[in-house]
Structures are given as structure tokens and as C-alpha cells.
C-alpha positions as CSV (number, residue, x, y, z in Angstrom):
1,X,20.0,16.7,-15.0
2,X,19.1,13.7,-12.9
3,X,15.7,13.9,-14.5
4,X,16.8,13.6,-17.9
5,X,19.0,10.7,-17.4
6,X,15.6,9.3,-16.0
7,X,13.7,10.3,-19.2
8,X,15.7,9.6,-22.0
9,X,16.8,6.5,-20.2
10,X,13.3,5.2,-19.7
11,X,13.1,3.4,-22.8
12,X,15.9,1.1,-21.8
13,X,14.7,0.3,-18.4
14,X,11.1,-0.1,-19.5
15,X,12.7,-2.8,-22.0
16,X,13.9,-4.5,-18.6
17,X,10.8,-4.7,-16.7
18,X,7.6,-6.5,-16.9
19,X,4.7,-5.5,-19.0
20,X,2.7,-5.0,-15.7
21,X,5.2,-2.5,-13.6
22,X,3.9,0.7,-13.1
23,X,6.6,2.6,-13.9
24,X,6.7,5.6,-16.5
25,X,6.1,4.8,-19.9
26,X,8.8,6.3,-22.0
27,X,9.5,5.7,-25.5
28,X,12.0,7.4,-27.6
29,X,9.5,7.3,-30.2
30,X,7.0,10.2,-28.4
31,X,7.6,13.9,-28.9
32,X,6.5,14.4,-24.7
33,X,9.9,12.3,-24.0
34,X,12.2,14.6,-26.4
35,X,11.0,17.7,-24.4
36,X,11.1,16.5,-21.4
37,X,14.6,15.5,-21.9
38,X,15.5,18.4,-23.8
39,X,13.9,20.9,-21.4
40,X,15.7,19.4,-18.3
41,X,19.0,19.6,-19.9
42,X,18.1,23.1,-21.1
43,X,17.0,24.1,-17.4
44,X,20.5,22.8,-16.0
45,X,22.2,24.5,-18.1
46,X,20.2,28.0,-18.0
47,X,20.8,27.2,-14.0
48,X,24.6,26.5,-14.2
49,X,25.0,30.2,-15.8
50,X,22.9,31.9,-14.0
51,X,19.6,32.5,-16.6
52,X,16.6,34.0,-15.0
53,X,14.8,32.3,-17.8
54,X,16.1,29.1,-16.8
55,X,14.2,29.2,-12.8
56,X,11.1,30.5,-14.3
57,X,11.0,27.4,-16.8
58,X,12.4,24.6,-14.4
59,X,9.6,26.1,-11.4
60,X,7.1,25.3,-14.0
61,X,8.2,22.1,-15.5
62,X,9.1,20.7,-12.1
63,X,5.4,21.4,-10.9
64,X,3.6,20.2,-13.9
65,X,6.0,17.0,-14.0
66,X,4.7,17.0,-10.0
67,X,1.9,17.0,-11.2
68,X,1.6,14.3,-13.9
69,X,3.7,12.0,-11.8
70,X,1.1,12.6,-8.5
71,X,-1.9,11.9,-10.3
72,X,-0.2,8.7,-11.7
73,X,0.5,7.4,-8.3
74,X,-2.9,8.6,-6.7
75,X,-4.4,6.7,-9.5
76,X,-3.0,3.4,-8.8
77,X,-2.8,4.0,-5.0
78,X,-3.2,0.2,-3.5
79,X,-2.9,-1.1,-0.1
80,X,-1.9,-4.6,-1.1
81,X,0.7,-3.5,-3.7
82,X,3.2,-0.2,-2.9
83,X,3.8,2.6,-5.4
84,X,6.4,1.5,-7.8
85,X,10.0,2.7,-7.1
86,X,10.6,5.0,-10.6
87,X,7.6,7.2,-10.2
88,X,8.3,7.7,-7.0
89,X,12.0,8.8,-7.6
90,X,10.4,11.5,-10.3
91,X,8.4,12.6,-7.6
92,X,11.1,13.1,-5.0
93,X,13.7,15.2,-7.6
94,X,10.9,17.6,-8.8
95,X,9.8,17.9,-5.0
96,X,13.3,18.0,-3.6
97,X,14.0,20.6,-6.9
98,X,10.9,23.0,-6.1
99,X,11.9,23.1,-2.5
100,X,15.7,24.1,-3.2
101,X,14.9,26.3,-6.2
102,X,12.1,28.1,-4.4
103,X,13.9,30.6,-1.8
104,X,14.0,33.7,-2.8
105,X,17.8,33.7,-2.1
106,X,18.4,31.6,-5.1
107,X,15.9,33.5,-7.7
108,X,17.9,36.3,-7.4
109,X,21.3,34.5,-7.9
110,X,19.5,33.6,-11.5
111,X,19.9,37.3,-12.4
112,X,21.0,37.2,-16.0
């Protein structure tokens, strides 16, 4: 849920900062934001009761999100200037989600 708030409130806090940040570039405005948002809110919610569906689809979106967010740090890795604070927040919820989500204890609590 965390990450939604983070995606579908992007737009406000990229309003905030300077042109130059490196932050993610949200915008109400692109389709990828609207399913982003959409599909966390969907996974929390396929998680709260219990969906099967819903740990096969937040595994997934949480490693591709890894992913994208990963490569967007490797890519502006600097010594002189330190990863910006809101990529690296993504990065830390889908990690911190794929390592509680990933025991097998919790898979099979998703058994609906």
C-alpha cells in the first residue's frame, strides 16, 4: 500500500522538487503510473484476504519494480553526488516486500 501512496503521490512531490532531482518521474498523465498504482492497491488487497493470485502478482510486480528502480540507480551511480532518497525508498519496500512475501510459510497462508 506504501508503494502506491508513493506512486500516485509522485506527481505532487515531483511538483516540489527541482527539475534536476533524480527522483521517479511520475505523472498522472501516463498509463505506467495508473497501473502501478492500481496494481499495488489490487495486491494489498488480494493479500489482506488471503488470494493466491494476489502473491503470485505482487512477487512479480515487486521484482520487476526492483528492477526498474535498480537500473535507475546503477545508472546514475556517482561518487560525488549520493543516490537520491525516493528511489531509494522504492527500492527498500519492494526488497523488504520480496524478502517477507517470499517464505514458503506465507504462500501457503495465500490459499484462496
Amino acid at each position: 500500500m506504501a508503494f502506491s501512496v508513493i506512486v500516485l503521490g509522485g506527481t505532487v512531490i515531483r511538483i516540489a522538487l527541482p527539475g534536476d532531482a533524480l527522483m521517479l518521474r511520475f505523472s498522472f498523465s501516463q498509463p505506467l503510473t495508473w497501473i502501478m498504482g492500481l496494481t499495488g492497491i489490487l495486491v494489498a488487497w488480494g493479500l489482506l484476504k488471503h488470494y493466491r493470485w494476489a502473491w503470485w502478482l505482487g512477487m512479480g510486480a515487486a521484482a520487476y519494480e526492483l528492477y526498474r528502480v535498480g537500473s535507475l540507480i546503477v545508472d546514475h551511480v556517482s561518487f560525488s553526488r549520493p543516490p537520491a532518497f525516493w528511489p531509494l525508498l522504492v527500492a527498500v519496500l519492494m526488497l523488504t516486500f520480496l524478502v517477507l512475501a517470499f517464505p514458503s510459510h506465507v504462500r501457503t497462508s495465500c490459499s484462496r
